[in-house]
N, C-alpha and C positions, 0 to 999 in steps of 0.2 A: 404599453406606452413607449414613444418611438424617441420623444424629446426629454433632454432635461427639464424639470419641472423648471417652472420659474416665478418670479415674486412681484408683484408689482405694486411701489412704495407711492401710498398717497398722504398729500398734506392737508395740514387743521383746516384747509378753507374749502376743501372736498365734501360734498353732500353726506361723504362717512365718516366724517370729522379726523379722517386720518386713518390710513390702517396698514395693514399687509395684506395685501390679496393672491394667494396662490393661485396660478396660471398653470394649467394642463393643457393636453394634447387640445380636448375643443372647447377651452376655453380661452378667446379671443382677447376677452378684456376683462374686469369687473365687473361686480355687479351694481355701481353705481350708474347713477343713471340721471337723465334731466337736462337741460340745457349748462348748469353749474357747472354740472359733470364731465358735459362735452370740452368745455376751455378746461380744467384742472393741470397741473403741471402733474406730471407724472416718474419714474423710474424704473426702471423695467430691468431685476440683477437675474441673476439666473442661483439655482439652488446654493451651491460653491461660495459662490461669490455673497453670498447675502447670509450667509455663515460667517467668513472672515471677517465681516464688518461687523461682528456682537449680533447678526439677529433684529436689524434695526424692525420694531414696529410702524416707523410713520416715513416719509420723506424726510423730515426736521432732524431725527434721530439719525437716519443714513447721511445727514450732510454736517452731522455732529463726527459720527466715524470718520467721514473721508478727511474731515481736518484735521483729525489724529493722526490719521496712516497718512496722510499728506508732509506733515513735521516729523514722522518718525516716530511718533507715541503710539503705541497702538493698545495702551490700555487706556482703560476708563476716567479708573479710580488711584488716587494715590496708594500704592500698599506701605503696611509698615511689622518690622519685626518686632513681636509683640511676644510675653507670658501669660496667656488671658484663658482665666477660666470659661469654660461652655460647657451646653449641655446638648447632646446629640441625640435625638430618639429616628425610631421610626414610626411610620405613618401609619398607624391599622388599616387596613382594608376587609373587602370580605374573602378575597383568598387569603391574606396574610393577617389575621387578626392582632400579631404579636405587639404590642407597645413599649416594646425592647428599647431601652436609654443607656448613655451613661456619662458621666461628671467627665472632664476632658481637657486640656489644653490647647488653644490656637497656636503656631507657633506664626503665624502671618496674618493681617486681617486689615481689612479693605473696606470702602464702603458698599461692593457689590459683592463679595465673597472672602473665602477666607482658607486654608492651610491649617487641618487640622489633623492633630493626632489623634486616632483610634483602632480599637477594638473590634468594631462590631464586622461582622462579611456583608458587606455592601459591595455592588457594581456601579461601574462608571450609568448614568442616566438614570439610577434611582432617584427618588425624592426624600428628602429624611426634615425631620422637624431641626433649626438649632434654635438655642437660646444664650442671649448671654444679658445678664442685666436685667431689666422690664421690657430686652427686646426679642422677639421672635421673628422668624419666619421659617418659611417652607425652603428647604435649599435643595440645589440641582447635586449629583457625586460628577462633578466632569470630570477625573480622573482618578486613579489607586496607586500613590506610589507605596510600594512595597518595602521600600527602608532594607532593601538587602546592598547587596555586593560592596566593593572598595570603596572606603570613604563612608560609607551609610553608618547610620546608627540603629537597626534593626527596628525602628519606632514606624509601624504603616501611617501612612497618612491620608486624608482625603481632599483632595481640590476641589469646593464647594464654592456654587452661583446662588448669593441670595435670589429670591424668588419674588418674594410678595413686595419689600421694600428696600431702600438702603439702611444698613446699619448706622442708624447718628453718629454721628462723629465725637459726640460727646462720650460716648461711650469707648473709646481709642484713647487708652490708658497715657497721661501727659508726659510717661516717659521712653515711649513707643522708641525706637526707630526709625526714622523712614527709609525705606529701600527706592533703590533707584533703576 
Protein backbone atom coordinates (compact mmCIF):
# COMPACT_ATOMS: atom_id res chain seq x y z
CA UNK A 1 0.00 0.00 0.00
CA UNK A 2 1.47 3.21 -1.33
CA UNK A 3 -1.17 5.66 0.60
CA UNK A 4 -2.01 6.58 4.00
CA UNK A 5 -5.11 4.72 4.73
CA UNK A 6 -7.91 7.01 5.22
CA UNK A 7 -11.37 7.30 6.99
CA UNK A 8 -14.32 8.66 5.61
CA UNK A 9 -17.01 10.02 8.25
CA UNK A 10 -20.66 9.66 7.45
CA UNK A 11 -23.83 11.24 9.06
CA UNK A 12 -27.25 9.60 10.74
CA UNK A 13 -29.12 10.68 7.32
CA UNK A 14 -26.51 8.37 5.29
CA UNK A 15 -28.10 5.10 3.86
CA UNK A 16 -25.48 3.53 6.80
CA UNK A 17 -27.14 5.45 9.43
CA UNK A 18 -23.72 6.88 10.00
CA UNK A 19 -20.30 5.25 10.27
CA UNK A 20 -16.56 5.23 9.62
CA UNK A 21 -15.53 3.74 6.48
CA UNK A 22 -11.87 2.95 5.97
CA UNK A 23 -10.56 3.97 2.41
CA UNK A 24 -7.47 1.99 0.97
CA UNK A 25 -5.49 2.18 -2.04
CA UNK A 26 -8.64 0.94 -4.30
CA UNK A 27 -11.00 1.82 -2.63
CA UNK A 28 -12.59 4.97 -3.98
CA UNK A 29 -15.39 5.62 -1.71
CA UNK A 30 -17.88 3.42 0.47
CA UNK A 31 -19.84 1.15 0.34
CA UNK A 32 -22.99 3.00 0.57
CA UNK A 33 -24.72 3.32 -2.16
CA UNK A 34 -28.30 4.63 -4.00
CA UNK A 35 -29.33 7.97 -4.82
CA UNK A 36 -29.37 9.02 -0.79
CA UNK A 37 -25.99 8.17 -0.91
CA UNK A 38 -25.01 10.15 -3.87
CA UNK A 39 -25.97 13.84 -2.03
CA UNK A 40 -24.75 12.68 1.71
CA UNK A 41 -22.40 15.17 3.20
CA UNK A 42 -19.33 13.45 3.67
CA UNK A 43 -15.48 13.83 5.56
CA UNK A 44 -12.73 12.37 4.31
CA UNK A 45 -9.60 12.56 7.62
CA UNK A 46 -6.76 10.67 6.72
CA UNK A 47 -5.50 7.84 9.48
CA UNK A 48 -3.48 10.55 11.88
CA UNK A 49 -5.74 12.87 11.88
CA UNK A 50 -8.93 10.72 12.63
CA UNK A 51 -6.83 9.50 15.72
CA UNK A 52 -6.33 12.95 17.15
CA UNK A 53 -9.79 13.61 17.03
CA UNK A 54 -10.98 10.36 19.69
CA UNK A 55 -11.60 7.95 16.79
CA UNK A 56 -14.68 9.82 15.77
CA UNK A 57 -17.35 6.86 14.50
CA UNK A 58 -19.92 9.22 12.54
CA UNK A 59 -19.59 12.79 11.06
CA UNK A 60 -21.87 14.07 14.26
CA UNK A 61 -19.01 12.70 16.64
CA UNK A 62 -16.05 14.34 14.31
CA UNK A 63 -17.88 17.87 14.47
CA UNK A 64 -18.35 17.25 18.24
CA UNK A 65 -14.34 16.87 18.38
CA UNK A 66 -13.56 19.68 16.18
CA UNK A 67 -15.54 22.03 18.54
CA UNK A 68 -13.24 20.86 21.36
CA UNK A 69 -10.02 21.19 19.62
CA UNK A 70 -11.61 24.35 18.10
CA UNK A 71 -11.84 26.05 22.04
CA UNK A 72 -8.86 24.36 23.24
CA UNK A 73 -10.50 21.38 25.02
CA UNK A 74 -9.43 18.49 23.71
CA UNK A 75 -10.88 16.09 26.06
CA UNK A 76 -14.21 14.60 26.19
CA UNK A 77 -15.16 14.12 29.57
CA UNK A 78 -14.83 16.01 32.67
CA UNK A 79 -11.94 14.19 34.84
CA UNK A 80 -11.83 14.37 38.51
CA UNK A 81 -9.29 13.32 41.32
CA UNK A 82 -10.84 10.64 42.86
CA UNK A 83 -10.02 7.40 45.83
CA UNK A 84 -12.35 4.82 44.22
CA UNK A 85 -12.32 1.40 44.58
CA UNK A 86 -12.34 -0.95 41.31
CA UNK A 87 -11.88 -4.03 40.24
CA UNK A 88 -9.60 -4.92 37.04
CA UNK A 89 -9.65 -8.42 35.46
CA UNK A 90 -8.51 -9.73 32.38
CA UNK A 91 -10.42 -10.96 29.48
CA UNK A 92 -10.10 -14.95 29.04
CA UNK A 93 -9.52 -15.96 25.65
CA UNK A 94 -8.53 -19.10 23.99
CA UNK A 95 -4.84 -18.23 23.94
CA UNK A 96 -4.93 -16.72 27.29
CA UNK A 97 -7.53 -18.48 29.19
CA UNK A 98 -6.29 -16.76 32.57
CA UNK A 99 -9.19 -14.69 34.44
CA UNK A 100 -6.47 -12.99 36.49
CA UNK A 101 -8.32 -9.77 38.75
CA UNK A 102 -7.56 -7.72 41.37
CA UNK A 103 -9.50 -5.14 44.06
CA UNK A 104 -7.62 -1.60 43.19
CA UNK A 105 -7.81 2.06 43.48
CA UNK A 106 -8.67 4.79 40.63
CA UNK A 107 -6.62 7.63 41.40
CA UNK A 108 -8.52 9.61 38.28
CA UNK A 109 -11.82 8.86 36.75
CA UNK A 110 -13.85 10.29 33.95
CA UNK A 111 -16.84 9.40 32.21
CA UNK A 112 -14.90 7.74 29.39
CA UNK A 113 -11.87 6.42 31.20
CA UNK A 114 -9.93 6.47 34.06
CA UNK A 115 -6.15 6.40 35.99
CA UNK A 116 -5.67 3.41 37.69
CA UNK A 117 -3.32 1.90 39.98
CA UNK A 118 -2.17 -1.72 39.30
CA UNK A 119 -0.38 -4.84 39.52
CA UNK A 120 -1.24 -6.91 36.89
CA UNK A 121 1.62 -6.99 33.41
CA UNK A 122 -0.68 -5.61 31.02
CA UNK A 123 0.48 -3.69 27.60
CA UNK A 124 -0.66 -0.48 26.20
CA UNK A 125 -3.93 -1.82 23.57
CA UNK A 126 -4.79 -4.70 25.72
CA UNK A 127 -8.51 -5.07 26.69
CA UNK A 128 -9.14 -5.82 30.35
CA UNK A 129 -12.53 -6.07 32.20
CA UNK A 130 -13.11 -2.81 35.03
CA UNK A 131 -15.65 -2.75 37.56
CA UNK A 132 -16.68 -0.28 39.83
CA UNK A 133 -20.16 -0.32 41.60
CA UNK A 134 -23.00 -2.31 39.44
CA UNK A 135 -20.85 -0.70 36.54
CA UNK A 136 -18.78 -2.58 34.04
CA UNK A 137 -17.23 -2.52 30.94
CA UNK A 138 -14.46 -3.69 28.70
CA UNK A 139 -11.49 -1.01 28.91
CA UNK A 140 -8.82 -0.24 26.21
CA UNK A 141 -4.73 -0.05 28.44
CA UNK A 142 -3.80 3.28 26.32
CA UNK A 143 -0.89 3.58 28.27
CA UNK A 144 1.71 2.06 31.39
CA UNK A 145 2.94 4.61 33.39
CA UNK A 146 5.54 2.92 35.37
CA UNK A 147 5.56 5.30 38.66
CA UNK A 148 9.46 5.23 38.63
CA UNK A 149 12.04 8.18 38.50
CA UNK A 150 12.00 11.79 40.47
CA UNK A 151 8.92 12.83 41.89
CA UNK A 152 7.04 9.31 41.26
CA UNK A 153 5.67 7.19 43.86
CA UNK A 154 6.65 3.75 42.58
CA UNK A 155 2.75 2.81 42.21
CA UNK A 156 2.27 1.59 38.00
CA UNK A 157 -0.55 2.89 36.74
CA UNK A 158 -2.88 2.17 33.77
CA UNK A 159 -4.64 4.88 31.46
CA UNK A 160 -7.67 3.19 30.55
CA UNK A 161 -10.64 4.05 27.60
CA UNK A 162 -14.03 2.79 28.71
CA UNK A 163 -15.15 0.59 25.88
CA UNK A 164 -18.77 -0.54 26.01
CA UNK A 165 -20.25 2.58 27.78
CA UNK A 166 -19.68 5.72 29.87
CA UNK A 167 -19.23 5.30 33.54
CA UNK A 168 -22.64 7.28 35.20
CA UNK A 169 -21.74 9.99 36.69
CA UNK A 170 -23.52 8.84 39.60
CA UNK A 171 -21.13 6.75 40.35
CA UNK A 172 -18.07 9.84 40.70
CA UNK A 173 -17.92 9.89 44.40
CA UNK A 174 -19.68 13.53 45.65
CA UNK A 175 -16.36 14.48 46.90
CA UNK A 176 -14.40 14.01 43.75
CA UNK A 177 -12.20 16.65 42.69
CA UNK A 178 -12.35 18.07 39.51
CA UNK A 179 -9.28 18.50 37.56
CA UNK A 180 -8.67 20.92 35.10
Amino acid sequence: MSAEPRIELHGKSCPCGGGAWMLLDSAQGSPCSGTAAESRETVVLGLDEWRQFGKPGSLEAFREAQGRADSGERRQFQRFEVRMPVRLGRIPTWRDPSDQAEDTIADVIAEGGGLVRSRMAVERGEMIRFRAGGYETRAEVMYVAAGTGVGMDGIRRLGLKFVDAPLPLSLIPSDAKPLT
